[in-house]
C-alpha positions in Angstrom: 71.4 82.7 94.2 72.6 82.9 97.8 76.3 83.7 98.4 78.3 82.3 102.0 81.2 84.9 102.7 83.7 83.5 105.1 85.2 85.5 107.5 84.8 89.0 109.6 87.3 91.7 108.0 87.4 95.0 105.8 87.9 92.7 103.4 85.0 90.3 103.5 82.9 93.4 103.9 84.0 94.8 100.5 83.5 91.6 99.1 79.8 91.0 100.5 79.4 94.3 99.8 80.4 94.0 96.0 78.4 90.3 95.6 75.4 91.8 96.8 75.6 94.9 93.6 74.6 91.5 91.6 71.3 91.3 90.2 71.5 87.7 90.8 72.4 87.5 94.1 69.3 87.4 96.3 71.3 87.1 99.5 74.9 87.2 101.0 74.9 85.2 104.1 78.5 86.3 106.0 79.7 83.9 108.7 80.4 85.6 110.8 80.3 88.7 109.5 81.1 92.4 111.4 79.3 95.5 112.1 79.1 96.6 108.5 78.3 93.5 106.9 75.2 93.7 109.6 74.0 96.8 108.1 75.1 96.0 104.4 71.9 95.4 101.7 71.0 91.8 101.2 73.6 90.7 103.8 72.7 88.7 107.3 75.4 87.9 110.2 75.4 84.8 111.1 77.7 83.1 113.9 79.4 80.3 113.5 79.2 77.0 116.0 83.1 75.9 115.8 83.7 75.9 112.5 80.5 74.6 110.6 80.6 76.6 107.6 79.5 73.9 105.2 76.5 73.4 107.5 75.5 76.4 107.5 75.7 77.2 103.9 73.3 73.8 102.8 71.1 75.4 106.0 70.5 78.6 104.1 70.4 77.2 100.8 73.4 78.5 99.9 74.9 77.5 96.2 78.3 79.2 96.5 81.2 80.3 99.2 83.7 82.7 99.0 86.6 81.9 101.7 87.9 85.6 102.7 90.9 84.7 105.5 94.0 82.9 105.0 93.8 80.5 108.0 90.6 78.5 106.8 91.8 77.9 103.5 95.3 76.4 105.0 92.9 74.3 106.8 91.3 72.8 104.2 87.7 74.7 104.2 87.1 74.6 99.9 88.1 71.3 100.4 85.2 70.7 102.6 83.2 72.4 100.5 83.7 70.6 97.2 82.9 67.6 98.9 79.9 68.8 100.1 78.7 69.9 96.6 79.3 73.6 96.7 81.3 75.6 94.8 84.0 77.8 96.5 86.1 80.8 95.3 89.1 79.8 97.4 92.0 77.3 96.4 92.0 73.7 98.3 94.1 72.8 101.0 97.3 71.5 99.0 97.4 75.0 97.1 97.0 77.1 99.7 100.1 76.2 101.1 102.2 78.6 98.6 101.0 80.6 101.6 100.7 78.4 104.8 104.5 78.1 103.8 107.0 80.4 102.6 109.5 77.4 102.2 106.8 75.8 100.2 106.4 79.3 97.8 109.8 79.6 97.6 111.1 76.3 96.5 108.1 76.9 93.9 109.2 79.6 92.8 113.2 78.2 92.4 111.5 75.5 90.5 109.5 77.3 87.9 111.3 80.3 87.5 109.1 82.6 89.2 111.5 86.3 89.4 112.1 86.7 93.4 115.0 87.2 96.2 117.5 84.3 96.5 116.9 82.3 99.6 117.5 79.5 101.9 115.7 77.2 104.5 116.8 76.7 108.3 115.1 74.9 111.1 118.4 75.0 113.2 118.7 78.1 115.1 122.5 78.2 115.0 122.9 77.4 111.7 120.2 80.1 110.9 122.8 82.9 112.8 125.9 81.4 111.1 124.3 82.4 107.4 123.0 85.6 108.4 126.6 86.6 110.1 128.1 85.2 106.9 125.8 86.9 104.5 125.3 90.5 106.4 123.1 93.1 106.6 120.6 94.1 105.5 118.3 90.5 104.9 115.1 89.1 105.6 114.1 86.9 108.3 110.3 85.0 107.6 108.5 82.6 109.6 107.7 80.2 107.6 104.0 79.2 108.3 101.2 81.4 108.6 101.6 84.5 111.4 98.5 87.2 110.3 101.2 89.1 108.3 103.4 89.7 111.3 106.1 87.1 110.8 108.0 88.9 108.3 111.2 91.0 109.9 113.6 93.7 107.2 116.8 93.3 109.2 118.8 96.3 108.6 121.4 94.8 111.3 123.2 91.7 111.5 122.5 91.9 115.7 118.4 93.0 114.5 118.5 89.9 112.0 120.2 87.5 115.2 117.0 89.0 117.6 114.4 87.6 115.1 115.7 84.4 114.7 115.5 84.3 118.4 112.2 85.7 118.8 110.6 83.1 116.2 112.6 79.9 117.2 114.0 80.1 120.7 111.1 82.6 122.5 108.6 81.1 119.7 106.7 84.5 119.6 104.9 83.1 116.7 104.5 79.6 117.8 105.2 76.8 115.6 104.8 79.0 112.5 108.9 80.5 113.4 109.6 76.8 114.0 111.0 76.5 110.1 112.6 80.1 108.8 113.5 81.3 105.4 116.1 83.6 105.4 116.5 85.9 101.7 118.4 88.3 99.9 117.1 92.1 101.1 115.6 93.8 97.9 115.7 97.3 97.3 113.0 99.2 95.9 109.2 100.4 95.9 106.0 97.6 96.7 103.4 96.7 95.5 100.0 94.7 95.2 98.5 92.7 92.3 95.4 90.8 93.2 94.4 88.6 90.4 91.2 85.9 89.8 92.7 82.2 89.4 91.0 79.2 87.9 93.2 76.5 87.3 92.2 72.6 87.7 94.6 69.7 85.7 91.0 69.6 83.3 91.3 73.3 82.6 95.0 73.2 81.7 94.7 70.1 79.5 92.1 72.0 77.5 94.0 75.3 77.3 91.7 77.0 79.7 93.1 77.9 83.5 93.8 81.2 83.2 95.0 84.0 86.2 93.7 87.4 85.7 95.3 90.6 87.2 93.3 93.1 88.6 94.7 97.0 88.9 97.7 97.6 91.0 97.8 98.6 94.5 99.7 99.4 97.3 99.2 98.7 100.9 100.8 101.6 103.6 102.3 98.4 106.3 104.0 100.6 108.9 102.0 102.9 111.3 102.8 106.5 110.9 103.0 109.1 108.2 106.5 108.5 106.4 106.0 105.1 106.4 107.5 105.0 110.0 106.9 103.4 112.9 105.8 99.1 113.3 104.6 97.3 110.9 100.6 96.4 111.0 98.3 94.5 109.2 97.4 97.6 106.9 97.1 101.7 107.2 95.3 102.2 104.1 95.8 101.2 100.0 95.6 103.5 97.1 94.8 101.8 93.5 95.6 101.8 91.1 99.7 102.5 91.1 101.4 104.4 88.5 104.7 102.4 89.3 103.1 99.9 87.5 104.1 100.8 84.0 103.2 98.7 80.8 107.0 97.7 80.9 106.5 96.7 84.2 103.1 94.9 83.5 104.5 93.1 81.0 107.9 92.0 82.9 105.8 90.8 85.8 103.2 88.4 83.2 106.6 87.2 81.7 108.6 86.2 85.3 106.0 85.8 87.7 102.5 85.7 86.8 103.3 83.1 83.3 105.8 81.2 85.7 102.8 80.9 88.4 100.8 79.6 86.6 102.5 76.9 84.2 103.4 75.6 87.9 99.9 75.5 89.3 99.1 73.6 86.4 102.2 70.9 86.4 101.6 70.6 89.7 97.9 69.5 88.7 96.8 71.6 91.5 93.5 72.8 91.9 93.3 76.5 92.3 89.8 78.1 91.7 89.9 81.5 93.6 91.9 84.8 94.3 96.1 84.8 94.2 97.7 87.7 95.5 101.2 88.9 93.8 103.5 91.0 96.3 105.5 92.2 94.4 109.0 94.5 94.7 109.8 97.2 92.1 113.3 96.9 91.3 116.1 98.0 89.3 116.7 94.7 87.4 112.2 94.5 87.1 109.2 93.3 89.4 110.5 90.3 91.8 108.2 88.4 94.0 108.5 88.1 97.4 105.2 86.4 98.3 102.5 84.6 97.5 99.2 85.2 99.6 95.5 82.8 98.3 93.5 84.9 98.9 92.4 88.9 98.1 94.9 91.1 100.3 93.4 93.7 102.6 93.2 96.6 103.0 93.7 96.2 99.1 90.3 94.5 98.8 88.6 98.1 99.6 90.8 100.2 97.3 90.5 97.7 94.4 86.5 96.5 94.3 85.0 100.2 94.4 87.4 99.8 90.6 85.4 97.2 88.9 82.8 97.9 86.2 81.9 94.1 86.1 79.4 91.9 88.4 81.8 90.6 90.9 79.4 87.5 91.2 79.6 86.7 87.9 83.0 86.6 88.1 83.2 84.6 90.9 80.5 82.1 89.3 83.6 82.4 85.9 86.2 81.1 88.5 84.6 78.3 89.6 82.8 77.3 86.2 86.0 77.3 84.6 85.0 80.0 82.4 87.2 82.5 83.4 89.2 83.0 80.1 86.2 84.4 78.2 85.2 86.7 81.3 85.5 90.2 80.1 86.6 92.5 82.6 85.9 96.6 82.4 87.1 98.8 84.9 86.3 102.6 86.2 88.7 105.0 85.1 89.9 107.0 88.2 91.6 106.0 91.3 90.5 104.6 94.6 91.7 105.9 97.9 91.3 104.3 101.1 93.0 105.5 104.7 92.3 102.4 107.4 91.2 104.1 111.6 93.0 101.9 114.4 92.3 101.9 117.3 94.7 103.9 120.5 97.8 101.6 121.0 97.4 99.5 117.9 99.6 97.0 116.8 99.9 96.5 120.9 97.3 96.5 123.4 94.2 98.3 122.8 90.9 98.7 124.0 87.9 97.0 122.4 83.7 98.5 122.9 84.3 102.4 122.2 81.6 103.7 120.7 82.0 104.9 116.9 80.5 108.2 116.0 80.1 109.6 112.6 78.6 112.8 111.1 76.8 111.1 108.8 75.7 113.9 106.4 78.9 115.1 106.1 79.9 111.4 105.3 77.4 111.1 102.4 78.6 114.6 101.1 82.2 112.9 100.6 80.8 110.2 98.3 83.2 107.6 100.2 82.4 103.8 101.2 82.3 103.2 104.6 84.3 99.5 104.9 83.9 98.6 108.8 86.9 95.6 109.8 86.8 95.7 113.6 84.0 96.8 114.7 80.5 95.4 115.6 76.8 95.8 116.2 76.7 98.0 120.0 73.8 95.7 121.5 74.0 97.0 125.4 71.1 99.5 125.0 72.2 101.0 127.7 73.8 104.0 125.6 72.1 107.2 124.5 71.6 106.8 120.8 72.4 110.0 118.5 71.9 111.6 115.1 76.2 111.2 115.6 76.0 107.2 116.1 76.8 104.6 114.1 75.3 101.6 116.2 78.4 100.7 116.3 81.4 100.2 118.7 85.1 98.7 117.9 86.4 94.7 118.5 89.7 95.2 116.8 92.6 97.0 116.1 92.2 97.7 112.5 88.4 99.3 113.1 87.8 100.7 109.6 88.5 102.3 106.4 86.9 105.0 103.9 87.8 103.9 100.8 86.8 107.0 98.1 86.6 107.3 94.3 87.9 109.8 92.5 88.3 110.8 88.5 92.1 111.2 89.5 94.3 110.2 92.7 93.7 114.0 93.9 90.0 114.2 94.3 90.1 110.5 95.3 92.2 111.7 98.1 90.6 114.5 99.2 87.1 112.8 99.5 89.1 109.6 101.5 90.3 112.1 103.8 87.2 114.7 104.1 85.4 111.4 104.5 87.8 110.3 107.7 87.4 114.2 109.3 83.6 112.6 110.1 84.3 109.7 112.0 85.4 109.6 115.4 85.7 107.5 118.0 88.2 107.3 121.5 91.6 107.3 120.6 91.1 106.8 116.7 94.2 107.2 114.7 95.0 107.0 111.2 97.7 107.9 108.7 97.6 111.4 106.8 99.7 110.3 103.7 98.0 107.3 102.1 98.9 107.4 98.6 101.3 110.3 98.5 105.1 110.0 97.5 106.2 110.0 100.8 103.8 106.9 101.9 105.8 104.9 99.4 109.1 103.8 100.8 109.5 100.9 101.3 111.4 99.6 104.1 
């Protein structure tokens, strides 16, 4: 069959990457795509015109999507392409909104019991800065709609708590997504990541059947420098799987969150075929959740996929067939380890076309996964080509990650990092501590 992968991240990569291990996938066809999809096995880059997915798909005979990025599936892309007779791993418009809107998650998860920080609503600025003076420091101030992972702020001051209200409904730094806030209870503890395959339709729960799967654990490295210091960004890196993540814990998080999710999703007689992530917060009193995101998380994606000992298409083909619950899944023993290269200035202003260089038989050596996120094709031929190049130069901020398996987190980490020492590129910077204790805290 012939696979459509929407979207242009390390994530999508991974995941074109992964369908295309599959014996019976002849072809992943990523829209748009990036500069390692480009040079992925069975995988062609094709542009988009606007937003004609669905076109393009029946164009190249395609007989099943996978929606990568948040933003689509708010919009109402599986939607589109239910209607248009293809099956989609991604959940339709009216369930994607447990992320589109955290007052949306969170009055779900009030309603069915799902384990998470108490909270309230406010689209009134002042009343907004009356409960946060009332309630103190510290507390967390959210956008409410959909702000690529920024919109989130860990107050640790009443006057830093007052700033962010401002920033999201009087300056309107995230537009109308900080026009609605929630405003909840600061939890203390260590984070973490489950990813998990859903398939849930009112059919499938009548018969017994809709199901949510966990993957391994992992943990995403948000803030930009060693010590987990520094701004928040969309990712430094993710380690999986996470010892935290203890069969006590396991099990408390299936009994207040995941069970909770689901028995929702299926009163709600939602249709939900596709990929739920769990962010979870490790804490004294057991796993809380603080969000829900539909979709596989990155840089999570890249630590988690190099994990599974199962076709990924098939399981993808399980999610949509509604056969899920008889899927078996095997994973690798070991651990995963995968440090993300920004570019210079990142999560401000950077530059974009700087040439990438790798040595690439010191790469190889390394036995790491080269997962490329902002970065494309270099197609101005005006550039001396080298042994060194990789054809490629950056478009983004988050530019790539080298995601490394090892038999324990120590050689994982060692070939992530030996793996890194080979790539270079003007004013590349990454984290040092991906994975270790130190990487862990929190906020």
């Amino acid at each position: 069959m012939k696979v459509l992968v929407v979207g242009n991240g390390g994530r999508e990569h991974a995941i074109a990457w992964k369908l295309s291990e599959s014996a019976d996938v002849k072809e992943v066809v990523c829209v748009p795509g990036n500069g390692g999809t480009a040079y992925e096995g069975k995988c062609v880059n094709i542009e988009p015109e606007g937003k004609n997915y669905v076109e393009i798909a029946k164009r190249e005979g395609c007989s099943m999507a996978v929606i990568g990025p948040e933003d689509p599936l708010a919009e109402g892309l599986a939607d589109e392409f239910w209607a248009a007779g293809i099956s989609v791993v991604g959940p339709r418009k009216a369930a994607a909104q447990l992320e589109a809107s955290k007052d949306f998650a969170k009055e779900f998860m009030k309603k069915y019991g799902v384990a998470s920080a108490a909270s309230e609503t406010f689209d009134d600025e002042a009343a907004a800065l009356d409960y946060i003076r009332r309630k103190g420091a510290p507390i967390v101030v959210k956008a409410d709609g959909l702000a690529a992972g920024k919109g989130v702020v860990v107050a640790k001051t009443v006057e830093e708590a007052e700033a962010a209200v401002r920033d999201m409904m009087e300056a309107r730094k995230f537009g109308d997504s900080g026009s609605k806030l929630v405003i909840e209870d600061y939890l203390a503890g260590n984070e973490l990541s489950v990813l998990a395959a859903v398939s849930v339709t009112p059919e499938l729960a009548a018969s017994g059947k809709a199901c949510i799967v966990p993957f391994l654990s992992a943990r995403d490295h948000k803030r930009l420098c060693d010590g987990a210091e520094g701004p928040n960004t969309g990712g430094m890196g993710a380690i999986a799987p996470v010892e935290d993540l203890t069969v006590l814990v396991q099990s408390q998080f299936e009994k207040d969150i995941l069970q909770p999710t689901l028995k929702g999703l299926a009163d709600m007689k939602m249709d939900y075929r596709g990929f739920i992530f769990f962010g979870l917060m490790l804490t004294e009193d057991g796993p809380k959740c603080l969000e829900y995101n539909v979709r596989l998380g990155d840089p999570e994606t890249q630590a988690v996929l190099p994990l599974m000992d199962f076709d990924f298409a098939a399981m993808c083909k399980a999610i949509v067939d509604g056969t899920l619950k008889d899927f078996k899944f095997e994973w690798k023993p070991g651990c995963v380890v995968a440090p993300v290269a920004v570019s210079g200035g990142y999560p401000g202003e950077y530059r974009k076309g700087v040439p990438i260089d790798c040595d690439k038989a010191a790469f190889a050596r390394s036995g790491a996964k080269l997962f490329v996120a902002g970065a494309k094709p270099d197609r101005r031929g005006d550039r001396i080509q080298t042994e060194e190049s990789t054809g490629l130069i950056t478009s983004g901020g988050r530019v790539l990650a080298c995601s490394a398996y090892g038999k324990d987190f120590d050689e994982a980490w060692h070939k992530a990092y030996e793996a890194m020492g080979t790539v270079h590129f003007d004013g590349m910077f990454y984290r040092k501590d991906i994975g270790l204790p130190s990487a862990a805290r929190s906020n």
